[in-house]
C-alpha positions as protocol buffer text, in pm:
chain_id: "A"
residue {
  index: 1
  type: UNK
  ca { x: 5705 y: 3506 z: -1483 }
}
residue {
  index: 2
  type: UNK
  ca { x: 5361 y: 3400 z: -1601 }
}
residue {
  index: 3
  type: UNK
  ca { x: 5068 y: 3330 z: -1344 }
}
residue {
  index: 4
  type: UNK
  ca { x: 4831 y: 3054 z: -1440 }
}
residue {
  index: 5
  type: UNK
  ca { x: 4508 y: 3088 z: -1368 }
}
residue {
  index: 6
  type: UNK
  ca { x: 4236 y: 2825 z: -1198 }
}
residue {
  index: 7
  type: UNK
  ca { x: 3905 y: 2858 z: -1354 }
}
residue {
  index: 8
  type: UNK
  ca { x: 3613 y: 2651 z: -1136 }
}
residue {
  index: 9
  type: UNK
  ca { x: 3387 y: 2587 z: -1386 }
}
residue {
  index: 10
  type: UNK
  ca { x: 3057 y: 2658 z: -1086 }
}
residue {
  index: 11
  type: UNK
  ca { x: 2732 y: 2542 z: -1318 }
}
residue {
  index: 12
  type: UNK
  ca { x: 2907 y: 2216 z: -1392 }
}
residue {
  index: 13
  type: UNK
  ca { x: 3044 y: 2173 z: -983 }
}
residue {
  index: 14
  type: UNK
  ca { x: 2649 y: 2270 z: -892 }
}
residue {
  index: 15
  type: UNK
  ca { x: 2551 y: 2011 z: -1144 }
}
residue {
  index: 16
  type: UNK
  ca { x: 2735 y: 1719 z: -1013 }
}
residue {
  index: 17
  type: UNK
  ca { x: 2664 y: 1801 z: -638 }
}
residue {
  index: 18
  type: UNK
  ca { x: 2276 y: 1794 z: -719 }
}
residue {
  index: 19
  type: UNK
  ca { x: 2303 y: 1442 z: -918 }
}
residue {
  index: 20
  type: UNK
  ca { x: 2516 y: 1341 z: -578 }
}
residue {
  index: 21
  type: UNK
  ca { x: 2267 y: 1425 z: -343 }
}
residue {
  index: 22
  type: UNK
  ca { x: 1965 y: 1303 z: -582 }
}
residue {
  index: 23
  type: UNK
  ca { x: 2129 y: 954 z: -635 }
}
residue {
  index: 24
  type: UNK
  ca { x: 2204 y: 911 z: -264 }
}
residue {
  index: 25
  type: UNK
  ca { x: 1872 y: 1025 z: -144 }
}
residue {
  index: 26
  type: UNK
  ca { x: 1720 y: 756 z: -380 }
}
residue {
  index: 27
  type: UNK
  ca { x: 1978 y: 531 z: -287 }
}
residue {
  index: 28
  type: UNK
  ca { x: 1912 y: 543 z: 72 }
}
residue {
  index: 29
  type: UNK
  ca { x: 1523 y: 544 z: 6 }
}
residue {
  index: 30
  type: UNK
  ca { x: 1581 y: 212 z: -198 }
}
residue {
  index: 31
  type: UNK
  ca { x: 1803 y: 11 z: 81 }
}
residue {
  index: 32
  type: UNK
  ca { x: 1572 y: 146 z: 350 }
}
residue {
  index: 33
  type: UNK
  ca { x: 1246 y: 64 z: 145 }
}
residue {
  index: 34
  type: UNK
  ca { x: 1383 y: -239 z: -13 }
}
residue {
  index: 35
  type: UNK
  ca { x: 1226 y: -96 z: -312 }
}
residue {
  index: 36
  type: UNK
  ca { x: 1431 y: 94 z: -579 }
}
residue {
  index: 37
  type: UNK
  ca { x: 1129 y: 286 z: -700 }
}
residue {
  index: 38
  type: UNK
  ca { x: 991 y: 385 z: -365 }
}
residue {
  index: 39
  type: UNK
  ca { x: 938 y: 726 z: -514 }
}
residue {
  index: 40
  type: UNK
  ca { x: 669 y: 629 z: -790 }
}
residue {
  index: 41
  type: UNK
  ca { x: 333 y: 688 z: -656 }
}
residue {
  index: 42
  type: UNK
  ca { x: 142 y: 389 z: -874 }
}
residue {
  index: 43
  type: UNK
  ca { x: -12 y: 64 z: -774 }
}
residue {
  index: 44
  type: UNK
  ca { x: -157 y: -187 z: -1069 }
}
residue {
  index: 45
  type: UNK
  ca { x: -175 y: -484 z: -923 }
}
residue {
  index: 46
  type: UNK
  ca { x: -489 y: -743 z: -1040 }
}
residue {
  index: 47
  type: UNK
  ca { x: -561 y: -958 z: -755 }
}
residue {
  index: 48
  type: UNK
  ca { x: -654 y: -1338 z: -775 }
}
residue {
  index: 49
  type: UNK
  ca { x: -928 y: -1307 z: -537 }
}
residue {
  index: 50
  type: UNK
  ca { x: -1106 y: -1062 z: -316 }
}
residue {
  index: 51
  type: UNK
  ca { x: -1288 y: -1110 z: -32 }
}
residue {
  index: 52
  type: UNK
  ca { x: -1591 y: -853 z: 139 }
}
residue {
  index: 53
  type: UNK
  ca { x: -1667 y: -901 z: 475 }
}
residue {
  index: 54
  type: UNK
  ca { x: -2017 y: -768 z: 570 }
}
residue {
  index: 55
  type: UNK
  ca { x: -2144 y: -792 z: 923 }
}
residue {
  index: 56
  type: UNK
  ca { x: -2094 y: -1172 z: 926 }
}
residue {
  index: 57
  type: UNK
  ca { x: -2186 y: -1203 z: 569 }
}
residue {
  index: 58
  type: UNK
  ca { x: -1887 y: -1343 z: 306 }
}
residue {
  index: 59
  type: UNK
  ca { x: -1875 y: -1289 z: -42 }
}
residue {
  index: 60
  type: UNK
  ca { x: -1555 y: -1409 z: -222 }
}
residue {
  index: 61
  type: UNK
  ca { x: -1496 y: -1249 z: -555 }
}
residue {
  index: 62
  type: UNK
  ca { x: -1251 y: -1365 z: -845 }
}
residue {
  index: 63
  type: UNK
  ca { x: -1167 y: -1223 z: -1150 }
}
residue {
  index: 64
  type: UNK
  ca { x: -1491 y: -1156 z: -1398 }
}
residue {
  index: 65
  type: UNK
  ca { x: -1787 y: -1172 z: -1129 }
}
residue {
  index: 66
  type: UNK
  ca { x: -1940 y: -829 z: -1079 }
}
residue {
  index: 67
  type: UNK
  ca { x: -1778 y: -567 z: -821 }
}
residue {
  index: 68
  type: UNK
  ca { x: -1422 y: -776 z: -903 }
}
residue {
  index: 69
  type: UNK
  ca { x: -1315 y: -499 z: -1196 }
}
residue {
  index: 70
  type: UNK
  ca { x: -1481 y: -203 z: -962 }
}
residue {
  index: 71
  type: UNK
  ca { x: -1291 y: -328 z: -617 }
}
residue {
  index: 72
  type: UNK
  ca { x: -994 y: -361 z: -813 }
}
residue {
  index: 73
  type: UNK
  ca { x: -984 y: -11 z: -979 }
}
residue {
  index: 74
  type: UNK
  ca { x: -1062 y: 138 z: -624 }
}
residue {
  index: 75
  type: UNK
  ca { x: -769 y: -49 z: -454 }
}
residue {
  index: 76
  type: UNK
  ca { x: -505 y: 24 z: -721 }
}
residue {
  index: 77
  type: UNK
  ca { x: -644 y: 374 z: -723 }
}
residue {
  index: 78
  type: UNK
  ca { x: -596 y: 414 z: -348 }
}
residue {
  index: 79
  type: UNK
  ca { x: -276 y: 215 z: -164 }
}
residue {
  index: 80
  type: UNK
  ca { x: -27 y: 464 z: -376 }
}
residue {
  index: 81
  type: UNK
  ca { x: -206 y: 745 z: -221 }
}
residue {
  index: 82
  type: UNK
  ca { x: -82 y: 674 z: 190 }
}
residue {
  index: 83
  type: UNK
  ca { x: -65 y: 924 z: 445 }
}
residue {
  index: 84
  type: UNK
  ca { x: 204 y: 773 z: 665 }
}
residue {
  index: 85
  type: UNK
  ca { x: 303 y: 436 z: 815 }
}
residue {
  index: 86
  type: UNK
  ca { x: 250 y: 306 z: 1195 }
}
residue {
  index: 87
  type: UNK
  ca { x: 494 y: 95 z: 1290 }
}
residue {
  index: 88
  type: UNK
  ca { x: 325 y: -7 z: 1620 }
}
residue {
  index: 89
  type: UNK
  ca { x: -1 y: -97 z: 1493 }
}
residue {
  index: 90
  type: UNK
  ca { x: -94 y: -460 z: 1406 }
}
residue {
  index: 91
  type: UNK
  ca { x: -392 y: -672 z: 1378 }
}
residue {
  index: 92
  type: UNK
  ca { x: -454 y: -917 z: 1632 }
}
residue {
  index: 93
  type: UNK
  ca { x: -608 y: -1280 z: 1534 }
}
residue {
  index: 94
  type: UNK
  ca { x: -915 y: -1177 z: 1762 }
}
residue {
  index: 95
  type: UNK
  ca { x: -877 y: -838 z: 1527 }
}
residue {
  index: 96
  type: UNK
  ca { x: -907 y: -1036 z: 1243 }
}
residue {
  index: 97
  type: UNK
  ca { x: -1171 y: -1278 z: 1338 }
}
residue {
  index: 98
  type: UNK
  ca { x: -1353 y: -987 z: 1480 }
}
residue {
  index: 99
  type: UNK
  ca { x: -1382 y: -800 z: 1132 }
}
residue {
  index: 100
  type: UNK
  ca { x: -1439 y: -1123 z: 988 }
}
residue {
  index: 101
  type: UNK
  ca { x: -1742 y: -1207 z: 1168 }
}
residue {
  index: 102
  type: UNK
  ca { x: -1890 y: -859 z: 1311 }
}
residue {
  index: 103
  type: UNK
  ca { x: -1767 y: -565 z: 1046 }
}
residue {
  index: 104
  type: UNK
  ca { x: -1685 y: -481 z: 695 }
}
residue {
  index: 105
  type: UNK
  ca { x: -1353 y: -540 z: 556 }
}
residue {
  index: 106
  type: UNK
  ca { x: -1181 y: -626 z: 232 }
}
residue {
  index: 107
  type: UNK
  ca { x: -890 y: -930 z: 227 }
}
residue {
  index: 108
  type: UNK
  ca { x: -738 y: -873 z: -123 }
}
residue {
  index: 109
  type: UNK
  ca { x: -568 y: -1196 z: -172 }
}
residue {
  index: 110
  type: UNK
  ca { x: -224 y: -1206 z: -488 }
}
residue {
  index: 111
  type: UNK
  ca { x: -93 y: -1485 z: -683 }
}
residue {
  index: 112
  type: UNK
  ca { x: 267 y: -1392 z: -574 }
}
residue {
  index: 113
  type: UNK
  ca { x: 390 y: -1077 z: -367 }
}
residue {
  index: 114
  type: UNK
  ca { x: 337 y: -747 z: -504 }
}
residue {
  index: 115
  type: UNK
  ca { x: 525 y: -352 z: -424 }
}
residue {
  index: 116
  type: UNK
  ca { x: 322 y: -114 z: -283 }
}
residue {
  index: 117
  type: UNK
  ca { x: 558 y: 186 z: -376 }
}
residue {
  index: 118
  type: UNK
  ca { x: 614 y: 389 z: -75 }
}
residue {
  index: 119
  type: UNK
  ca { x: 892 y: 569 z: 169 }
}
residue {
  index: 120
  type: UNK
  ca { x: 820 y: 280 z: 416 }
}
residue {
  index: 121
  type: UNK
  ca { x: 962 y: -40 z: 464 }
}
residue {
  index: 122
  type: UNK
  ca { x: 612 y: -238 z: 372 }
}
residue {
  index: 123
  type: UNK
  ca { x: 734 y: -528 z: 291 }
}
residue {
  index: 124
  type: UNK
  ca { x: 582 y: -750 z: -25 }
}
residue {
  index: 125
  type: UNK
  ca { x: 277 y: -879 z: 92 }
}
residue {
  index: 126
  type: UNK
  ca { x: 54 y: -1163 z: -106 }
}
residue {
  index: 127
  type: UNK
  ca { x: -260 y: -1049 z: 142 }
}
residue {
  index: 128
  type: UNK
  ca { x: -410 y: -694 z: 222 }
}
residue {
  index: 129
  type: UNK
  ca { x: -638 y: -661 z: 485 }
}
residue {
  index: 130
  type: UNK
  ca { x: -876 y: -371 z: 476 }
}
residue {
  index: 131
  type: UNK
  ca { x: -1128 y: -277 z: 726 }
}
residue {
  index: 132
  type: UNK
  ca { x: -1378 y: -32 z: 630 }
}
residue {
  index: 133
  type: UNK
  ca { x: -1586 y: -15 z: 962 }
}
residue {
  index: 134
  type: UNK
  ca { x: -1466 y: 10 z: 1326 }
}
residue {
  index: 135
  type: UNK
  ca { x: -1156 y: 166 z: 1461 }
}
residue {
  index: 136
  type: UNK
  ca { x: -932 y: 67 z: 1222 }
}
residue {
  index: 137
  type: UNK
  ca { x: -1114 y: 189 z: 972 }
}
residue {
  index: 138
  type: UNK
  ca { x: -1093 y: 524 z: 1143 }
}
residue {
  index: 139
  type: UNK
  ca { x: -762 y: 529 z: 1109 }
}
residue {
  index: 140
  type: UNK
  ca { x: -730 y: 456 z: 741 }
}
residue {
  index: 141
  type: UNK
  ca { x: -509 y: 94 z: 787 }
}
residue {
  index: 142
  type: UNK
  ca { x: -397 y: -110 z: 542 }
}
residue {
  index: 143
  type: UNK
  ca { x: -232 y: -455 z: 691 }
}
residue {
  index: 144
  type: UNK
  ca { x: -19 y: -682 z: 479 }
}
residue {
  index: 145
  type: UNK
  ca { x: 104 y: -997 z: 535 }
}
residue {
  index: 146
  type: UNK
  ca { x: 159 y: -1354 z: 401 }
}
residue {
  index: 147
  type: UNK
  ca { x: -91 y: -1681 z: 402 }
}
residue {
  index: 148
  type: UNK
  ca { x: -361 y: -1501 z: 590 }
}
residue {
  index: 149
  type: UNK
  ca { x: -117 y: -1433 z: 829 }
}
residue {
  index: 150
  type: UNK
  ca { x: -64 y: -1034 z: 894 }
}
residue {
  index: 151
  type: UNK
  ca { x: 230 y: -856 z: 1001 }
}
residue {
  index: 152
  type: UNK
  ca { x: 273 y: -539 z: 1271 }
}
residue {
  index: 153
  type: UNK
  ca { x: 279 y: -222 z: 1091 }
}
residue {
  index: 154
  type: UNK
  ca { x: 15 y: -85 z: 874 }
}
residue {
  index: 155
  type: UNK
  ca { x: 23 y: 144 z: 598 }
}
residue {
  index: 156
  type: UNK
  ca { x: -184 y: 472 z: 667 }
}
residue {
  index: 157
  type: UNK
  ca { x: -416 y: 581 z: 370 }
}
residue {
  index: 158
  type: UNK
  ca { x: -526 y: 924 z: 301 }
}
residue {
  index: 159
  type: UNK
  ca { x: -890 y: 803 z: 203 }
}
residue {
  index: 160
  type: UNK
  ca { x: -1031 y: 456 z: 190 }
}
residue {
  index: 161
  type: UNK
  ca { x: -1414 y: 593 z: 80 }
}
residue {
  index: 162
  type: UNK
  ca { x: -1325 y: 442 z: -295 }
}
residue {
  index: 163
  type: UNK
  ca { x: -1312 y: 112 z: -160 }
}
residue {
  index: 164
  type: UNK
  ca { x: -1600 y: 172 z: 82 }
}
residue {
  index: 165
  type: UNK
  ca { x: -1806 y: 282 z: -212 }
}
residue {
  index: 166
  type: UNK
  ca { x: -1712 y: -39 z: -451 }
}
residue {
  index: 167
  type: UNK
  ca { x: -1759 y: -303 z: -124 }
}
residue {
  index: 168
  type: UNK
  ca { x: -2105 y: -153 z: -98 }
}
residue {
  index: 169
  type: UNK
  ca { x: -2192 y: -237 z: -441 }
}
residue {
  index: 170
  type: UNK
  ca { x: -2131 y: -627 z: -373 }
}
residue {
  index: 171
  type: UNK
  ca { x: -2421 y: -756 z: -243 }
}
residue {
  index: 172
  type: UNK
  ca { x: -2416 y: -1009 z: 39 }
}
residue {
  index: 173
  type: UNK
  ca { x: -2704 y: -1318 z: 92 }
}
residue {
  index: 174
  type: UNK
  ca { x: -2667 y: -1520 z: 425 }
}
């Protein structure tokens, strides 16, 4: 009587339960995220417009007018590099009017919604509200939203002194 033998072929059985584990681990990141390529640290974006908020002082900036190119490079340089999301923070219209009018911010404003790659569910915002002064600033926020009009949440960034530095190179005349 002959025995037969089973062979488990391990490497290949390894093999396939990595590729399992990797595919459902981006697949869960990508229905979560609502963004297949969650994982991909890059932003590239151009915006249409941006606007710097200084004290009180407004300069709007579109594509070709000096500090456009250097704002631009600084943003797409710094939203892939986040240090968390807050789910409970938000920008009130006071907030908003307050930064406006009184601080230094940055509005980055898209032609249609753009993918800030990230673990979080950021949505696709046409609008980016920056502060660079104040409390928010302290704590790094990034707010996107639609039409001016922001949502709760804000995307935590490890650093926003590149965008600090290129704002101050915009000069502002009442």
């Amino acid at each position: 009587m002959a025995q037969d033998t089973v062979q488990v072929n391990l490497r290949g059985l390894l093999f396939a339960l990595v590729v399992v584990i990797a595919l459902i681990v981006l697949g869960v990141g990508a229905l979560t995220n609502g963004d297949p390529l969650w994982f991909l640290p890059f932003f590239n974006d151009v915006p249409q417009r941006i606007v710097v908020y200084q004290n009180g002082c407004r300069v709007e900036l579109n594509d070709g007018q000096p500090g456009f190119d250097q704002l631009t490079a600084a943003i797409n340089q710094t939203l892939p590099q986040y240090d968390g999301f807050n789910s409970t923070t938000g920008i009130s219209l006071g907030s908003l009017t307050d930064y406006r009018e009184k601080e230094r911010a940055v509005e980055v404003f898209y032609a249609k919604p753009v993918t800030i790659h990230a673990p979080y569910r950021f949505g696709h915002p046409e609008t980016l509200f920056i502060p660079l002064s104040g409390y928010l600033a302290d704590s790094r926020s990034v707010f996107g939203g639609k039409a001016g009009d922001y949502w709760a949440g804000a995307l935590r960034l490890k650093s926003i002194e590149p965008i600090q530095r290129a704002a101050e190179t915009v000069h502002c005349t009442p």
